[in-house]
ZARO-883003 format. One line per 4 residues: number of its first residue (from 1); their letters; for each residue x, z, y of C-alpha. Coordinates in nm, 3 decimals. Example, Ala and Ser with C-alpha at 12.3 -4.5 7.8 and 13.67 -1.06 7.14 Angstrom:
<atoms>
1 = as = 1.230:0.780:-0.450  1.367:0.714:-0.106
</atoms>
This chain:
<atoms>
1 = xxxx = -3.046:-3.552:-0.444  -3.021:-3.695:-0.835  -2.765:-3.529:-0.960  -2.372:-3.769:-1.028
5 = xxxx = -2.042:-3.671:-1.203  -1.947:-4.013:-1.061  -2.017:-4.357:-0.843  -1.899:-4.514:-1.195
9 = xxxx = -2.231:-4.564:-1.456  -2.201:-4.274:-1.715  -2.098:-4.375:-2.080  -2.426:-4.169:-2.198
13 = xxxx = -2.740:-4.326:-2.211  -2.890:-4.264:-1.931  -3.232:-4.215:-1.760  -3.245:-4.465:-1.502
17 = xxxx = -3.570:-4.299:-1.327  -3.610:-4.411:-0.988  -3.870:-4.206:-0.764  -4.085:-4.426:-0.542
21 = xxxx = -4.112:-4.134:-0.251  -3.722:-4.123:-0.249  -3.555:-4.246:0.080  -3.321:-4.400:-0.125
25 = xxxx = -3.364:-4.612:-0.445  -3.064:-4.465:-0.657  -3.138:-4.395:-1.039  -3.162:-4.051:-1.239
29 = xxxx = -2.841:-4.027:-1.430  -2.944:-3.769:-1.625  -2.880:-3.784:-1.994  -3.193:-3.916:-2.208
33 = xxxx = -3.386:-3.704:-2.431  -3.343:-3.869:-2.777  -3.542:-4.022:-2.933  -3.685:-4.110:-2.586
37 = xxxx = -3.606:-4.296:-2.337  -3.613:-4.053:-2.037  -3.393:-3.719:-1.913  -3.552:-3.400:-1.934
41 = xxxx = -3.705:-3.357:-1.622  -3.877:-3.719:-1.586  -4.020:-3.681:-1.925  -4.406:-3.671:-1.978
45 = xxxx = -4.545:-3.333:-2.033  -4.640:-3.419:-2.420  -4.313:-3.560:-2.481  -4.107:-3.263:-2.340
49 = xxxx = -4.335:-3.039:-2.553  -4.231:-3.224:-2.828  -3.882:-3.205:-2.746  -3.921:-2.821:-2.677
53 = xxxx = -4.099:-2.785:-3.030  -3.799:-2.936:-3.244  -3.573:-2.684:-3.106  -3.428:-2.446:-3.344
57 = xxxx = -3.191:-2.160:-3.258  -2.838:-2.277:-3.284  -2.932:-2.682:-3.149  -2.716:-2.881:-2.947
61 = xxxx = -2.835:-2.941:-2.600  -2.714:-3.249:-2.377  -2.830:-3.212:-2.021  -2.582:-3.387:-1.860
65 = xxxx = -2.633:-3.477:-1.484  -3.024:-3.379:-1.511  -3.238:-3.133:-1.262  -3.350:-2.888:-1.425
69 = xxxx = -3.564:-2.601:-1.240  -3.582:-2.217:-1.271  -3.915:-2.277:-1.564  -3.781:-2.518:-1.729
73 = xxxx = -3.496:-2.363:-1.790  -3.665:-2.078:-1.911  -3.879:-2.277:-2.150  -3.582:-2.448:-2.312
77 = xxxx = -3.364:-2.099:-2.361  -3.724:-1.981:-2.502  -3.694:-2.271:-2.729  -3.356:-2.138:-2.917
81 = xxxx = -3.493:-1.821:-2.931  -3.492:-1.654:-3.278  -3.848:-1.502:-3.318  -3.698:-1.201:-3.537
85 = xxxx = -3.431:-1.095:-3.347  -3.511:-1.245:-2.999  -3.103:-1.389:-3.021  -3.085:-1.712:-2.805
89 = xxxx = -2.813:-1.895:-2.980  -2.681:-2.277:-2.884  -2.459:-2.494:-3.047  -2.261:-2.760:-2.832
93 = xxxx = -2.413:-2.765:-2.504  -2.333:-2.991:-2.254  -2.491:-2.944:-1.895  -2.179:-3.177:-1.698
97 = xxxx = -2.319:-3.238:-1.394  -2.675:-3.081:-1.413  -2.841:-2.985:-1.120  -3.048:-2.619:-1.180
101 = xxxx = -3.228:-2.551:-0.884  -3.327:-2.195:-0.937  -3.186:-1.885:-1.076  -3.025:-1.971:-1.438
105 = xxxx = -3.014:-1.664:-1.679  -2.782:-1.730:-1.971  -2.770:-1.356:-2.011  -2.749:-1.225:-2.372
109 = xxxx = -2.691:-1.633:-2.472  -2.444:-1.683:-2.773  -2.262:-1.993:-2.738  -2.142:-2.121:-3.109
113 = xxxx = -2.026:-2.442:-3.020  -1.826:-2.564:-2.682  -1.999:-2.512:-2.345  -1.964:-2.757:-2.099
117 = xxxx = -2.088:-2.690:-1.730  -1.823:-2.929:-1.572  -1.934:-3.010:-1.204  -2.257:-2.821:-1.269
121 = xxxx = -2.449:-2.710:-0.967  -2.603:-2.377:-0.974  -2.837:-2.358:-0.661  -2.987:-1.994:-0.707
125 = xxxx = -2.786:-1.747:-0.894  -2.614:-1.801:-1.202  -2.606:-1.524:-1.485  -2.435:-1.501:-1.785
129 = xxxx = -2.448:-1.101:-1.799  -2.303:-1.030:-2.197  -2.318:-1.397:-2.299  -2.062:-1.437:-2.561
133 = xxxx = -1.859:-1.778:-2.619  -1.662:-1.874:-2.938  -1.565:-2.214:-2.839  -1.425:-2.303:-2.519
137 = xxxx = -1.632:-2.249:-2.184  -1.548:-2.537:-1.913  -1.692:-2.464:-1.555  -1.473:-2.701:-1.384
141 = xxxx = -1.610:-2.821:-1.028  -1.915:-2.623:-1.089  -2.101:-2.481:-0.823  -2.217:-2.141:-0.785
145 = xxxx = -2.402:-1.959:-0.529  -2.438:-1.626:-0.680  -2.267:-1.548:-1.011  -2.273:-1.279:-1.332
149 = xxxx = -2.028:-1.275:-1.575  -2.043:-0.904:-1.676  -1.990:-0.775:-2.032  -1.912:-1.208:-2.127
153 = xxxx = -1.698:-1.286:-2.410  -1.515:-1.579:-2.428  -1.358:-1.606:-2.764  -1.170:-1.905:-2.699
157 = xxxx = -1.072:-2.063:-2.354  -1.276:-2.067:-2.026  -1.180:-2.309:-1.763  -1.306:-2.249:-1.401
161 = xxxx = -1.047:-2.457:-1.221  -1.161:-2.626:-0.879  -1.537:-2.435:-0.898  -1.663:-2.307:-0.603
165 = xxxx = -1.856:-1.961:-0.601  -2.054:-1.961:-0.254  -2.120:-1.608:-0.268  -1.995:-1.316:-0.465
169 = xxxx = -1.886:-1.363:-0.851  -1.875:-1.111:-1.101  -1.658:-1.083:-1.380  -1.686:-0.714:-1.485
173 = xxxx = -1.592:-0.635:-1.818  -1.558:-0.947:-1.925  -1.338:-1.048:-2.234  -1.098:-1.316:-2.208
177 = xxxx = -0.996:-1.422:-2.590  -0.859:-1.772:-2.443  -0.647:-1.908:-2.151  -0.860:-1.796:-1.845
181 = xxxx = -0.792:-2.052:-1.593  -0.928:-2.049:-1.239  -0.696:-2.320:-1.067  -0.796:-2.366:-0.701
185 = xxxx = -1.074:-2.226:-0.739  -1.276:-2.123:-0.414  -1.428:-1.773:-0.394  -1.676:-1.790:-0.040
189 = xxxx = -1.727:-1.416:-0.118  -1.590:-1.123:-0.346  -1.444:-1.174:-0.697  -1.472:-0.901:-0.926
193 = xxxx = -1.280:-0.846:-1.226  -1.334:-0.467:-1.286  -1.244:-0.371:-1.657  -1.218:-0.766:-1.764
197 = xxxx = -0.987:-0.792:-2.040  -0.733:-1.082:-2.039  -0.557:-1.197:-2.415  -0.422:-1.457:-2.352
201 = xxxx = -0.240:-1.628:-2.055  -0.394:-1.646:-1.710  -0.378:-1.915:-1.413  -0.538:-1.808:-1.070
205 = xxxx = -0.287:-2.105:-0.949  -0.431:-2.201:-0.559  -0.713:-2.006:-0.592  -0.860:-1.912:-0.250
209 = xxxx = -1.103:-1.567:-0.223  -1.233:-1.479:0.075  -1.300:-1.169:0.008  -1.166:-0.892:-0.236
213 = xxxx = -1.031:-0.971:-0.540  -1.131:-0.725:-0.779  -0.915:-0.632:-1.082  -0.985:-0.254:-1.163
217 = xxxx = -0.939:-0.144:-1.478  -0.827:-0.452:-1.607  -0.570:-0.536:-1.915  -0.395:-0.862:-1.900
221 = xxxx = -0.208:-0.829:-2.237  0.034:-1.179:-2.224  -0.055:-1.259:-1.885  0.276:-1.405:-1.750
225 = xxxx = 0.221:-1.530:-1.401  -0.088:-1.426:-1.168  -0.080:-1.652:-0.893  0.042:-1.829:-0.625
229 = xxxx = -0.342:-1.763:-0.539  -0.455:-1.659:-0.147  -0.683:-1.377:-0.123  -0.750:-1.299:0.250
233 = xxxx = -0.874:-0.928:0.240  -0.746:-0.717:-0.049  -0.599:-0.746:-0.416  -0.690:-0.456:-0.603
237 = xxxx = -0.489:-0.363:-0.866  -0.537:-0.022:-0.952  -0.562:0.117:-1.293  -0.444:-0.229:-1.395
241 = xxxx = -0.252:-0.221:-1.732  0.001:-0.562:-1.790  0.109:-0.524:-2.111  0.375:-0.840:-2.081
245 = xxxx = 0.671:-0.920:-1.807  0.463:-1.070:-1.508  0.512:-1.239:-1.165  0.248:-1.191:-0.937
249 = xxxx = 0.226:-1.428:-0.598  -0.009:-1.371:-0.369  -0.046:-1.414:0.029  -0.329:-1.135:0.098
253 = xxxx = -0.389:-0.860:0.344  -0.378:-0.562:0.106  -0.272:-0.505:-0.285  -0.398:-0.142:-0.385
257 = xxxx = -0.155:-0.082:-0.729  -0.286:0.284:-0.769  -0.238:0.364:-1.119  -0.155:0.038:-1.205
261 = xxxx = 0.081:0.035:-1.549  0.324:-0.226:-1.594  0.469:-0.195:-1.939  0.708:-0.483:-1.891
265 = xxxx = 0.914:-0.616:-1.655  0.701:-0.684:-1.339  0.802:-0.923:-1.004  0.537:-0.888:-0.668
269 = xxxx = 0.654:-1.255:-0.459  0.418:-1.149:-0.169  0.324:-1.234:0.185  0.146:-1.086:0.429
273 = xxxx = 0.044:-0.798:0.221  0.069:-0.417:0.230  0.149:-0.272:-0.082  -0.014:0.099:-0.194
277 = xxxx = 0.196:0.189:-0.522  0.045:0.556:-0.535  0.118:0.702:-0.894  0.167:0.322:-1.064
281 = xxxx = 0.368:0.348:-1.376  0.654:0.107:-1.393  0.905:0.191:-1.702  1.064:-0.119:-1.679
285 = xxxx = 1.210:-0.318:-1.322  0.992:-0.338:-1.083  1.048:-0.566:-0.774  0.877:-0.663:-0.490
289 = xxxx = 0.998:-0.953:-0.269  0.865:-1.103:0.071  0.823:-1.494:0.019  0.973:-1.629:0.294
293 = xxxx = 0.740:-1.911:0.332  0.395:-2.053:0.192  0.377:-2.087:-0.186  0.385:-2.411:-0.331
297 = xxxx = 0.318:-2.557:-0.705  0.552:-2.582:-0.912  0.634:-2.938:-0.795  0.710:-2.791:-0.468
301 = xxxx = 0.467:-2.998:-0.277  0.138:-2.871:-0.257  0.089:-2.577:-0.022  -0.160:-2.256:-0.104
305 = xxxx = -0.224:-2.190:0.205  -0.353:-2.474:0.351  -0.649:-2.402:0.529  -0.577:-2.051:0.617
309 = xxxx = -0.581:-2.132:1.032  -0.932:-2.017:1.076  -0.932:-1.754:0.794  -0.847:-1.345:0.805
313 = xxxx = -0.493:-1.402:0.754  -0.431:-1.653:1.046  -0.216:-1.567:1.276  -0.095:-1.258:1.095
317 = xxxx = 0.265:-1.127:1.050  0.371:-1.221:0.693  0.598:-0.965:0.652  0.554:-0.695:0.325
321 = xxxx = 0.486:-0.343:0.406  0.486:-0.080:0.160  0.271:0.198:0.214  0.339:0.468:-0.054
325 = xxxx = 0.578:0.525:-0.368  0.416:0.867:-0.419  0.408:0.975:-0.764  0.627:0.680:-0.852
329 = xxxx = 0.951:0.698:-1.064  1.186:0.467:-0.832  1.458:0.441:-1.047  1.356:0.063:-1.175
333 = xxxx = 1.237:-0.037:-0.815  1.360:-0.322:-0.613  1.247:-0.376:-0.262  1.384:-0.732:-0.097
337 = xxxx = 1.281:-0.792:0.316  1.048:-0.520:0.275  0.849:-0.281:0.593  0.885:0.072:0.512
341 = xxxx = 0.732:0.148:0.868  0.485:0.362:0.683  0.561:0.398:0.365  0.511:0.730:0.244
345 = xxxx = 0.786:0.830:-0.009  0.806:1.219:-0.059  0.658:1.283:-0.418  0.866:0.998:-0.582
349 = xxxx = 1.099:1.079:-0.855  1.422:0.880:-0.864  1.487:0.799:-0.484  1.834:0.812:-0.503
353 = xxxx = 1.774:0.518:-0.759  1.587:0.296:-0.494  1.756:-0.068:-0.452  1.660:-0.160:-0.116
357 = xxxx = 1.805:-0.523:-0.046  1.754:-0.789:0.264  1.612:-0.677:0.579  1.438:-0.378:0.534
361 = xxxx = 1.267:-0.165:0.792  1.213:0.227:0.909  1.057:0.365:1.136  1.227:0.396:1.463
365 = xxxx = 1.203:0.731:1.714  1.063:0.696:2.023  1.240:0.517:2.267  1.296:0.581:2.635
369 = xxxx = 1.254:0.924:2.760  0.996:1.131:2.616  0.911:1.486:2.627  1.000:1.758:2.415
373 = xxxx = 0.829:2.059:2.486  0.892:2.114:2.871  1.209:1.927:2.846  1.288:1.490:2.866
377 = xxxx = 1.463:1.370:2.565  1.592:1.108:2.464  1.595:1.024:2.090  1.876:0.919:1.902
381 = xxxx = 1.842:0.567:1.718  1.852:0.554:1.358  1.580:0.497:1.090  1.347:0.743:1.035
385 = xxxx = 1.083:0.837:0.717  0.676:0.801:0.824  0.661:1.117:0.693  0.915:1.280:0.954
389 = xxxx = 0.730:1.060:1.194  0.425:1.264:1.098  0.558:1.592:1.117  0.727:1.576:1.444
393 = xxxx = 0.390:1.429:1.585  0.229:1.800:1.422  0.403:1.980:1.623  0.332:1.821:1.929
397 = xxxx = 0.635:1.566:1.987  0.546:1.276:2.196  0.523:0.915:2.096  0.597:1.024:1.748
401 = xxxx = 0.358:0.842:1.527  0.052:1.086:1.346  0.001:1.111:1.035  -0.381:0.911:0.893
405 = xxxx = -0.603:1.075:0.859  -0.707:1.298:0.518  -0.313:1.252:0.471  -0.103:1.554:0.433
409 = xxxx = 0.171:1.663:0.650  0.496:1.705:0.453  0.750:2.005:0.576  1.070:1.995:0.618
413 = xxxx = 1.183:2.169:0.284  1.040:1.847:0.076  1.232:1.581:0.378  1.516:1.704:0.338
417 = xxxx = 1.542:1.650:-0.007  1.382:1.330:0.024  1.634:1.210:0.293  1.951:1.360:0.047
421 = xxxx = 1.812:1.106:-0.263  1.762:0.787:-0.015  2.172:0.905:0.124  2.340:0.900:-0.203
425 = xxxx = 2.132:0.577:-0.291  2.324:0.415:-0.052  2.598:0.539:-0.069  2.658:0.466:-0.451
429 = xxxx = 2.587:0.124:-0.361  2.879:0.123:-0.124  2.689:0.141:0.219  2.795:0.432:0.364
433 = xxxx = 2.719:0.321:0.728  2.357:0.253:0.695  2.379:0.628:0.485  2.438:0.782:0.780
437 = xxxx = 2.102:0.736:0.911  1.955:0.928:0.590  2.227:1.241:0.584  2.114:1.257:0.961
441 = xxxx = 1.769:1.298:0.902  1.837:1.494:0.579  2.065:1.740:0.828  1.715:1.764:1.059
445 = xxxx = 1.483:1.884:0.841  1.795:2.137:0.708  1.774:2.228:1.087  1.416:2.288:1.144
449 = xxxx = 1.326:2.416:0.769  1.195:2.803:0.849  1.299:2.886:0.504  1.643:2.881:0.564
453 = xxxx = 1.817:3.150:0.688  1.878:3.172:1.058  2.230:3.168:1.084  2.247:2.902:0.896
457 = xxxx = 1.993:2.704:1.115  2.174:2.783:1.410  2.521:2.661:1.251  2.305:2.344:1.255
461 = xxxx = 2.201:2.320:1.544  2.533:2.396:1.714  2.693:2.138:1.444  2.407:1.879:1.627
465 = xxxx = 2.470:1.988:1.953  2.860:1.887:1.966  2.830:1.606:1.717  2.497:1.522:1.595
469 = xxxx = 2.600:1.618:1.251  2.937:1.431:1.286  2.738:1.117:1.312  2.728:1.057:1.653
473 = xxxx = 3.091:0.989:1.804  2.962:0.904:2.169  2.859:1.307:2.164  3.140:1.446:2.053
477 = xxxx = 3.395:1.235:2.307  3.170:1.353:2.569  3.174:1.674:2.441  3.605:1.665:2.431
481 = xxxx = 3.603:1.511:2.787  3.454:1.809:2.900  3.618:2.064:2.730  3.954:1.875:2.918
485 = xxxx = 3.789:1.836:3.190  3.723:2.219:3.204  4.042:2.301:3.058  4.213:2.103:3.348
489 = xxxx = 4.033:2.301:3.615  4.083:2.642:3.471  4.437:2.580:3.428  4.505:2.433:3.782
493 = xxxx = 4.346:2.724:3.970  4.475:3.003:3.749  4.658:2.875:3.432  4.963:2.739:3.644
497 = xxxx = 5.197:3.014:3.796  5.290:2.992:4.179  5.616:3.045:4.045  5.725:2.923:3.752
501 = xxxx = 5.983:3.208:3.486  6.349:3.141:3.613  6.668:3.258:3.452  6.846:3.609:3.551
505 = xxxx = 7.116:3.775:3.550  7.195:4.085:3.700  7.569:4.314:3.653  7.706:4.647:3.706
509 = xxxx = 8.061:4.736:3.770  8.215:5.087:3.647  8.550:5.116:3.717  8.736:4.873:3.582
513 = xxxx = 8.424:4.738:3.352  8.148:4.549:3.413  7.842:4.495:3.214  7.619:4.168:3.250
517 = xxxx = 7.219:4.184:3.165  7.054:3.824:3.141  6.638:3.792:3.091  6.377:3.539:3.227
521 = xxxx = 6.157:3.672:3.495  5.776:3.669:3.463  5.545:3.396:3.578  5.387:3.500:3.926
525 = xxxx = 5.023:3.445:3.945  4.856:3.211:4.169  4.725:3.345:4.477  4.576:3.251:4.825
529 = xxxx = 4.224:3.040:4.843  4.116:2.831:4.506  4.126:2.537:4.753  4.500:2.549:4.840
533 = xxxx = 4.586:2.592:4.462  4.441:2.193:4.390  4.776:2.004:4.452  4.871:1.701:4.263
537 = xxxx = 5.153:1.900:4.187  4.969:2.144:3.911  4.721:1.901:3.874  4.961:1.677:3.646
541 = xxxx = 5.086:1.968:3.510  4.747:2.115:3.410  4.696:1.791:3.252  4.982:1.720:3.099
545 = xxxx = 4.860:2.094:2.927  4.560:1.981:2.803  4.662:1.587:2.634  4.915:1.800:2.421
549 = xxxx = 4.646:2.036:2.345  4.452:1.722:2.250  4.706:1.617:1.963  4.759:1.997:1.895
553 = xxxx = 5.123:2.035:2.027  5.245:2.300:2.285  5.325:2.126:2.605  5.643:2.364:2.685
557 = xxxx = 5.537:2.454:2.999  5.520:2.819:3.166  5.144:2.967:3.229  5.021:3.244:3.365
561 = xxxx = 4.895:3.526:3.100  4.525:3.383:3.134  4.650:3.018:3.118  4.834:3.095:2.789
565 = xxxx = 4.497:3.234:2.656  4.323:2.910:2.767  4.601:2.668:2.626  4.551:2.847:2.249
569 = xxxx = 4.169:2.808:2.283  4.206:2.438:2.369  4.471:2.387:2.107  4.125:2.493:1.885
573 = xxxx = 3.846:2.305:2.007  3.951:1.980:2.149  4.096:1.848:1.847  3.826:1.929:1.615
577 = xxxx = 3.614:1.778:1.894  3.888:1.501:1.867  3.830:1.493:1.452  3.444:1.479:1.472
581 = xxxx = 3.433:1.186:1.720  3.717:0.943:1.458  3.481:1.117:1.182  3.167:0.965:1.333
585 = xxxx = 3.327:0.617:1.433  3.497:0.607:1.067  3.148:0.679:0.910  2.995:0.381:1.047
589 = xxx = 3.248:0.114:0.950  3.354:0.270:0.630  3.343:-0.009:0.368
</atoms>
């Protein structure tokens, strides 16, 4: 196919070739060859070796909208070639349109003048491996297959914006003096980036990769937005250093940020993606946000991901997981509508500092009844860290989820302290009911940690049993309702006396005296079957008993020696039982 920019005749001078074999009779566009009166490729072979022989390194070249193949190619980069130093160097190239049918290797090519490859079609591999560029390097609407860029230095701006790369592009090392711009872009394959150093500002604005995005070891220095741009496997970020405040939008699968430094103020608007921070460096505040909906332009028309219904991401949740803080200082982080299903947070610094905001999640226990051992359970709701998830699962806890694998199990000593930082987070931001969750788990580990001392551990577990650490007011009424219930029954069958302590008085008479003694006579046990000692009669009087009990008041009424015993022990427990249960309700609607 002759090789357009347009359906509109080019303002160049053009070749106007038209091949008699062709199916159609359309004519070469291709920019002549002055001083003659044909393009490059239809010239005659002593003409073009004419051409070739006035070439000096440092010439301008205008190829525009002209086939050129793999040899040719070759012969005119041979052309510029300094004999002493074997530099190729161009001036002002323009190849807008140009067609070059095999491999073209620019490697090593020094660019003094502006490059222009604007709607360029590279149909074998394109390399530019170390080629360095002082004026600006336009690839608009170009068309690569395969693509090098390693170890290329553009001194002044390099505009990709709206080229397609069919297969993977490599940008390694690369040095970015200029704006880098890669507007909607289309990466087929894999993007890499590794070590490319970025100057001055960036735009990946509706760029669409395929594959992996690339970005390791990379320095954007005043790079102040990366993005809205769709990548539909991973982002990596790790080892990244951003010198300057940044946002970063992206809708991709993964976003590795191991390492990563962030010297300034740094926003993540993401969707769909799940988030490794493992040992990133963030000194300044550090959010990351779920975007509720598709990212637009800045006119808030045009949709990024458009297009994505047969891609990786279709049909995906686009919800933002987290998957580790370790080795991150949390004390700048914000985390809006965030998953922390899995996130694994012991070895953070700062927890207590965490802003969690929106909807965020935990991991739930198991639900249902599950086994414990050789006993059915049923877990208590609440939130729960991935880490306790993975611990409980170690020692062989149903339905509690394992930990992956090469990842380390974390004990109870390290939870428990973890649990105590995410508590008083919340609670010095005023939430004290969703803190609950987090001094409950915090209490667990205390529980099970084998370092503490026993007693201890079974204070604990007796605190769980009647309470569930004070937390759980449903336990501790059922707990009270039993303790009256038992208190009722003990005191009706031996608490209340068959006869109850009467008044008397009893006299002597001596002569003409008489002496009066007055006293109360004792209770008289119950006795006879247990079955004939259930009457309504002591029954409301038993009761009656244990409600005062309840409010810890003396109900005045006569017992029997064991029911007074019974009456102080009551007078104890129920009402602390009584105190944990208001305790547990007032914990979760303290404001």
């Amino acid at each position: 196919m002759t090789p357009q920019l347009s359906d509109a005749t080019p303002s160049w001078p053009y070749c106007g070739h038209v091949s008699p074999s062709a199916e159609t009779h359309e004519r070469c566009l291709g920019r002549r060859v002055d001083p003659y009166r044909r393009c490059l490729k239809h010239l005659g072979d002593d003409h073009r070796a004419a051409y070739l022989a006035q070439l000096r390194p440092g010439s301008d070249l205008d190829h525009r909208c002209t086939s050129i193949t793999e040899n040719l190619l070759a012969l005119l980069l041979d052309a510029v070639r300094d004999p002493d130093t074997r530099q190729i160097t161009l001036g002002t190239v323009r190849f807008d349109g140009a067609q070059l049918l095999g491999d073209a290797d620019f490697g090593g090519v020094h660019f003094k003048g502006p490059a222009s490859f604007e709607q360029t079609t590279f149909l074998g591999t394109a390399r530019f491996v170390a080629t360095a560029f002082d004026e600006d390097a336009r690839f608009e609407r170009a068309q690569f297959r395969g693509a090098q860029f390693r170890d290329a230095a553009f001194d002044s701006n390099a505009w990709f914006g709206q080229a397609q790369f069919t297969d993977d592009v490599r940008f390694d090392r690369a040095r970015f003096s200029g704006h880098a711009r890669f507007g909607l872009t289309t990466f087929s394959g894999n993007a890499a980036f590794d070590g490319a150093q970025f100057l001055g500002s960036v735009g990946f604005h509706g760029a669409h990769i395929l594959g992996c995005a690339w970005f390791d070891g990379a320095r954007f220095e005043t790079a102040s937005r990366l993005g809205p741009l769709v990548c539909e496997e991973a982002v990596d970020l790790s080892g990244v250093i951003f010198a300057a405040p940044v946002v970063i939008e992206a809708a991709t699968r993964r976003m590795w940020c191991t390492q990563t430094e962030w010297a300034a103020k740094a926003t993540l608007r993401l969707r769909y993606a799940t988030v490794d921070l493992t040992d990133a460096v963030l000194a300044h505040p550090f959010s990351i946000i779920a975007q509720t909906g598709p990212f637009t332009d800045r006119t808030g028309t045009e949709r990024t991901e458009e297009g994505l219904e047969e891609g990786a991401l279709a049909g995906s949740d686009a919800r933002v997981r987290v998957a580790s803080l370790r080795g991150v200082d949390a004390a700048h982080v914000v985390l809006h509508n965030v998953d922390l299903t899995l996130c694994r947070l012991s070895g953070a610094v700062h927890l207590d500092q965490l802003c969690l905001e929106g909807e965020y999640l935990l991991a739930p226990p198991p639900v249902g009844i599950c086994r414990r051992g050789l006993l059915p359970v049923r877990w208590t709701k609440r939130r729960t860290l991935a880490e306790e998830q993975h611990w409980r699962a170690a020692q062989g806890q149903d339905a509690w989820a394992a930990a992956p694998t090469g990842v380390k199990v974390v004990e109870p000593t390290e939870l428990a302290s973890v649990y105590r930082q995410l508590r008083k987070s919340f609670e010095d931001g005023k939430n004290e009911p969703d803190a609950a969750d987090f001094y409950y788990g915090e209490m667990e580990m205390r529980r099970h940690d084998q370092q503490r001392p026993r007693a201890e551990r079974t204070l604990l577990t007796l605190y769980w049993a009647v309470s569930g650490y004070g937390m759980r007011a449903s336990r501790a009424l059922a707990w009270l309702l039993g303790a009256m219930a038992t208190t009722v029954l003990v005191m009706t069958l031996w608490g209340i006396p068959k006869v109850a302590a009467r008044p008397e008085s009893t006299g002597r008479l001596t002569g003409k005296s008489i002496s009066m003694t007055s006293g109360t006579t004792d209770p008289v046990n119950p006795n006879g079957p247990l079955s004939q000692r259930m009457t309504s009669q002591r029954f409301e009087k038993s009761l009656r008993v244990v409600i005062n009990s309840v409010v810890f008041r003396s109900s005045s009424q006569d017992l029997t020696t064991a029911g007074t015993y019974v009456e102080m022990l009551s007078r104890l427990v129920e009402p602390a039982l009584l105190a944990l249960a208001v305790l547990a309700a007032r914990g979760r609607v303290k404001r």
